[in-house]
C-alpha positions as CSV (number, residue, x, y, z in Angstrom):
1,X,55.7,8.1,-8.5
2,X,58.3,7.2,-11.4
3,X,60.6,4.7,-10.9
4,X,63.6,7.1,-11.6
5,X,62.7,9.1,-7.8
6,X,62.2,5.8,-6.2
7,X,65.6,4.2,-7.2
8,X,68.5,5.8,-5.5
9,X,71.2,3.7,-7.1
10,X,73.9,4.4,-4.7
11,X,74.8,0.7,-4.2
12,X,75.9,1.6,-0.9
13,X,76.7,-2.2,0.1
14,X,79.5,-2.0,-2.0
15,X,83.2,-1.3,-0.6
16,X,84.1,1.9,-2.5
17,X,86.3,4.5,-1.5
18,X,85.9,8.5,-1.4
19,X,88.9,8.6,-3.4
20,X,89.0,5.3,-5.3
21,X,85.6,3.8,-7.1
22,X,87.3,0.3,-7.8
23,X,85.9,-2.0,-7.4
24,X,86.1,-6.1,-8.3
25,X,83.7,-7.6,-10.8
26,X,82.4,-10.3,-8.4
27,X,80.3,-7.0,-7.1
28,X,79.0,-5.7,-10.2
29,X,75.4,-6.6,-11.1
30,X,73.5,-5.6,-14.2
31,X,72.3,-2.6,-15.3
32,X,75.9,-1.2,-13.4
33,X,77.2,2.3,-14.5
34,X,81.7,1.1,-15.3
35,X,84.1,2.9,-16.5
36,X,87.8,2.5,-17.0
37,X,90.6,5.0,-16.6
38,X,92.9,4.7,-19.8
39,X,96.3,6.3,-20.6
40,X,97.8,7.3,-17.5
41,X,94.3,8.6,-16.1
42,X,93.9,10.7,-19.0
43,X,90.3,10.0,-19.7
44,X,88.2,7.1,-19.0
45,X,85.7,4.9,-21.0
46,X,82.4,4.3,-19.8
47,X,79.7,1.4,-20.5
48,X,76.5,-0.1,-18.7
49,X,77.3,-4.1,-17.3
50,X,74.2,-5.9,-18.8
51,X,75.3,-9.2,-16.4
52,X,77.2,-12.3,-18.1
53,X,80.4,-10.5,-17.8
54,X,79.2,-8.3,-20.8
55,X,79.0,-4.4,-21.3
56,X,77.2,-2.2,-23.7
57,X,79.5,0.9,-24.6
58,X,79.6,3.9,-27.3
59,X,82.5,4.1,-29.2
60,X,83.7,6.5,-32.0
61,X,85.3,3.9,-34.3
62,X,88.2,1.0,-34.3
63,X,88.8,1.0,-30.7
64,X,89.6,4.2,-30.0
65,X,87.7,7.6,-29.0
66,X,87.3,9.9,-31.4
67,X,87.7,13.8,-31.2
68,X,87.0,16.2,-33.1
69,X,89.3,18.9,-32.1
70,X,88.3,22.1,-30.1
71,X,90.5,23.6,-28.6
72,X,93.2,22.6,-31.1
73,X,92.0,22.7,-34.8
74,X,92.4,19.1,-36.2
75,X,90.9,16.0,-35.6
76,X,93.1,13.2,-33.0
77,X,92.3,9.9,-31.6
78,X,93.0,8.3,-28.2
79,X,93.1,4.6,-28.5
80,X,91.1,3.1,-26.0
81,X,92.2,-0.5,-26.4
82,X,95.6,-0.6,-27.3
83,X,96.6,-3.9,-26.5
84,X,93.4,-5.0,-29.1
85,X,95.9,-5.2,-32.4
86,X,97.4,-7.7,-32.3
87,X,94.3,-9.7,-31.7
88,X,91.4,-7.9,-33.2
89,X,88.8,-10.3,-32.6
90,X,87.9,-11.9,-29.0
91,X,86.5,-15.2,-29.0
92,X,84.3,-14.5,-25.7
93,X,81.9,-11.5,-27.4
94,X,83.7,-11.5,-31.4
95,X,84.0,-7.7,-30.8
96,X,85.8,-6.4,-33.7
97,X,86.5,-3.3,-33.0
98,X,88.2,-2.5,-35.5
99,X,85.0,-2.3,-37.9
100,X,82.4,-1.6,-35.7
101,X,81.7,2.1,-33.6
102,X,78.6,3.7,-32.6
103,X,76.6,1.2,-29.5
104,X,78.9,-1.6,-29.2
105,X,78.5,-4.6,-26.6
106,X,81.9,-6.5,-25.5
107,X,83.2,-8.7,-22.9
108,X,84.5,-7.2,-19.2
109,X,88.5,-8.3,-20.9
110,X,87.7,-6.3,-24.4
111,X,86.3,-3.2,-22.6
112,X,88.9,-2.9,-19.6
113,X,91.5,-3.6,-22.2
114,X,93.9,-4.5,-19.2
115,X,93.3,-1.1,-16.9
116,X,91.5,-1.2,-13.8
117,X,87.9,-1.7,-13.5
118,X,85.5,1.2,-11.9
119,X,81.8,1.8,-10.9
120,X,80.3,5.0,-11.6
121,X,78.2,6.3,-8.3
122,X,75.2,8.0,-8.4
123,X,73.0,9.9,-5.8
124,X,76.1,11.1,-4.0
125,X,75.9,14.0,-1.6
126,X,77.4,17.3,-2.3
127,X,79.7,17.2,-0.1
128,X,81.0,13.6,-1.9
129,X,80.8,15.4,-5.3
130,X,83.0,18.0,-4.7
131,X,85.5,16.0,-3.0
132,X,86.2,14.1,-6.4
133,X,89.6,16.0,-7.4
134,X,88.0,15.6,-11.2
135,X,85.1,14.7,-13.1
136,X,83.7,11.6,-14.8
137,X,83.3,9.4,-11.4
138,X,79.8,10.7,-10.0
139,X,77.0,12.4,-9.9
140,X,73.8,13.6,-7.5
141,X,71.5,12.1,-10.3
142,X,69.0,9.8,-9.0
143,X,69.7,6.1,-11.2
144,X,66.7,4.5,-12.5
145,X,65.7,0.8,-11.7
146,X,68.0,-2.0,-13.0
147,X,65.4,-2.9,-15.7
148,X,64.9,0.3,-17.0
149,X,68.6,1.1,-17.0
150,X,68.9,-2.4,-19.5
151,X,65.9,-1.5,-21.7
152,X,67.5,1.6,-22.4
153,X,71.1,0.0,-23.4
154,X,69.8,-2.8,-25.3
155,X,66.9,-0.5,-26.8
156,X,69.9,1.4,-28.4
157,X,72.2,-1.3,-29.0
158,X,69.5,-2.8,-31.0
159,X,69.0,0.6,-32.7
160,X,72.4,1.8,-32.5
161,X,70.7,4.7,-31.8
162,X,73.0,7.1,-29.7
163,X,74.0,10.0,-32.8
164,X,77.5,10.7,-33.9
165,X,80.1,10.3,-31.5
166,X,81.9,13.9,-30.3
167,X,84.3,13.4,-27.5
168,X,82.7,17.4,-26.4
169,X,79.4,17.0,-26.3
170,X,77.9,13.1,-26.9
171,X,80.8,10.7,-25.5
172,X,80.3,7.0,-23.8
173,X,80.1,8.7,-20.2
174,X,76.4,10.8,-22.2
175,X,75.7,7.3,-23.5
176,X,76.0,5.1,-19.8
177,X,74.7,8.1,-18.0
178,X,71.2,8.6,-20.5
179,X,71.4,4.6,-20.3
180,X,71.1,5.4,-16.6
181,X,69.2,8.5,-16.0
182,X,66.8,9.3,-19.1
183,X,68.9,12.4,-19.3
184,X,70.1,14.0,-21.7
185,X,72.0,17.6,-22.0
186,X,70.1,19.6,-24.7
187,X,73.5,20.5,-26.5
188,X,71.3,21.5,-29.6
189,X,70.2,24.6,-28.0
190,X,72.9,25.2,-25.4
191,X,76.0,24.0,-27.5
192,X,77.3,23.3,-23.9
193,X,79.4,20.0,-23.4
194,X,77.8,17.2,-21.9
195,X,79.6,14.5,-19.6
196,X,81.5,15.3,-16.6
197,X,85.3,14.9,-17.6
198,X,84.6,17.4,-20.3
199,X,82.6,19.6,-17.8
200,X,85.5,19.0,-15.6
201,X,88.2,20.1,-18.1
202,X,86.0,23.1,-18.7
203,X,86.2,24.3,-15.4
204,X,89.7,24.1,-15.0
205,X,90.0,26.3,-18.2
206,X,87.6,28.6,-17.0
207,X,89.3,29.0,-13.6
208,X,92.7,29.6,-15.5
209,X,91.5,31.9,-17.9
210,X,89.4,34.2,-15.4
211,X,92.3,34.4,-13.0
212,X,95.4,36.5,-13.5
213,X,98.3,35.1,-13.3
214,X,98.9,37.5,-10.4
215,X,96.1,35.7,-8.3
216,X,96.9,32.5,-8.9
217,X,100.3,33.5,-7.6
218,X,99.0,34.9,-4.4
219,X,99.9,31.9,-2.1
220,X,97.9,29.6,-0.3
221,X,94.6,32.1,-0.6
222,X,94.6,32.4,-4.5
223,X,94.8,28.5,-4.5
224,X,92.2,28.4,-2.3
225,X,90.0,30.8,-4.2
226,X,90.7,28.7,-7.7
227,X,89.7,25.4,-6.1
228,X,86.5,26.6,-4.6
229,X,85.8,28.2,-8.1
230,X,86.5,25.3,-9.7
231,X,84.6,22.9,-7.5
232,X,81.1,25.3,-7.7
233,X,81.9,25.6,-11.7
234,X,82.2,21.0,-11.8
235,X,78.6,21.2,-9.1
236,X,77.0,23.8,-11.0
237,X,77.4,21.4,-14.4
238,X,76.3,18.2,-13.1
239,X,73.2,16.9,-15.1
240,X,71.3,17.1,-11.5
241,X,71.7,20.9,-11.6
242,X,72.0,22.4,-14.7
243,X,69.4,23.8,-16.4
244,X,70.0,22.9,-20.4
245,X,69.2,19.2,-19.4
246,X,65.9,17.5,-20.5
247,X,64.5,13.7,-20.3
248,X,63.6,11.7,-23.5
249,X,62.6,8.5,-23.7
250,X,64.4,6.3,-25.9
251,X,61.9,5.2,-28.4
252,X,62.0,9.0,-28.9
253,X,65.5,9.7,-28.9
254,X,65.9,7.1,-31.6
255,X,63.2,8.5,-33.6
256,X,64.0,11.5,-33.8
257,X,67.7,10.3,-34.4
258,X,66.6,8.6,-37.7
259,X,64.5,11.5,-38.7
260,X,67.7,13.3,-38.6
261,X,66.7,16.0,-35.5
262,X,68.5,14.5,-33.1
263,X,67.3,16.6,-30.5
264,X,69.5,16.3,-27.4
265,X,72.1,14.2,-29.2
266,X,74.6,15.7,-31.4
């Protein structure tokens, strides 16, 4: 049997919430899936906790997440450490962000950048899933052992190995989930977007643009109808599910990274 169907990962000790996945970092333990909400729950950044208070993360540049626009035609940022300025250099991990991107390790401090701290669930039930009001917090994916999840991370850390950053389609969610999972969506072939807050925000559009504004309007029915759509379109594009996803190991990912065929990565 591989080790990725005989680790569930749901760290079902710890005290989490169905509606809240904070959680305080006297719980976390290496090889931990985090992520922190930023800018008035906007979006959230993502990293693996490799123990020692310290966190391997994929960033687009300078502290902040990187976009290239789709849905509007120009490029934006979202700073994801804004309090990092006036200090750009942390004496715990010397994380500069504001010269390094791409596979990035910092301290707990540098990558909460004073919001809350979150753990990532995995091999949560349907029912679970779809009771997340939006994406980006879990998935039915089965986690790999602790020691593969930290081989993976430092394995591209040491590589910094993980492609160029698009906030659509190979984001720091992609990067803690492959860290995670060994899967990867195959966005090469599918163009489809990868993690689930984008997958999430794609649903919602969806569910908007297929629905008149006459049926939206309908009452308590229509809004019924648009959140069950919504919910099946966010289920049917987790990377459990869907059908454009494929596993890589990451010597290979790398590999084919610095051949320049990326493969799964964009």
């Amino acid at each position: 049997m591989e080790p990725w169907l005989a680790s569930r990962g749901d760290r079902g000790g710890a005290s989490i919430g169905v509606f809240s996945n904070r959680i305080e970092r006297e719980q976390l333990v290496p090889g931990d899936h985090i992520y922190s909400w930023r800018s008035a729950y906007i979006y959230a950044h993502h990293g693996i906790y490799v123990g020692d208070g310290m966190v391997i993360h994929y960033t687009g540049a300078a502290g902040q997440e990187i976009v290239t626009g789709t849905f509007v035609n120009e490029n934006f940022s979202i700073s994801s450490s804004p309090w990092r300025n006036s200090s750009p250099v942390c004496e715990r991990c010397g994380d500069d962000q504001s010269r390094q991107n791409g596979v990035i390790t910092s301290c707990l401090d540098c990558f909460l950048a004073g919001f809350n701290l979150c753990l990532f669930r995995y091999s949560v039930t349907p029912a679970f899933f779809v009771a997340q009001a939006r994406g980006g917090t879990c998935t039915l994916a089965v986690s790999d052992p602790p020691e593969v999840i930290l081989y993976r991370a430092r394995y591209l850390l040491g590589n910094n190995g993980f492609g160029t950053y698009s906030l659509f389609n190979n984001n720091c969610e992609d990067f803690a989930m492959y860290c995670k999972t060994g899967l990867l969506v195959d966005t090469s072939s599918s163009g489809a977007t990868g993690s689930g807050q984008i997958s999430s925000l794609a649903a919602a559009i969806t569910v908007v643009a297929s629905s008149s504004l006459g049926f939206l309007a309908t009452g308590g029915g229509g809004l019924v109808v648009a959140g069950a759509m919504y919910s099946i379109s966010r289920y049917l594009s987790d990377i459990s599910i869907r059908w454009d996803v494929i596993r890589i190991p990451v010597e290979t990912l790398v590999a084919q990274l610095r051949m320049g065929n990326p493969g799964a990565a964009s």
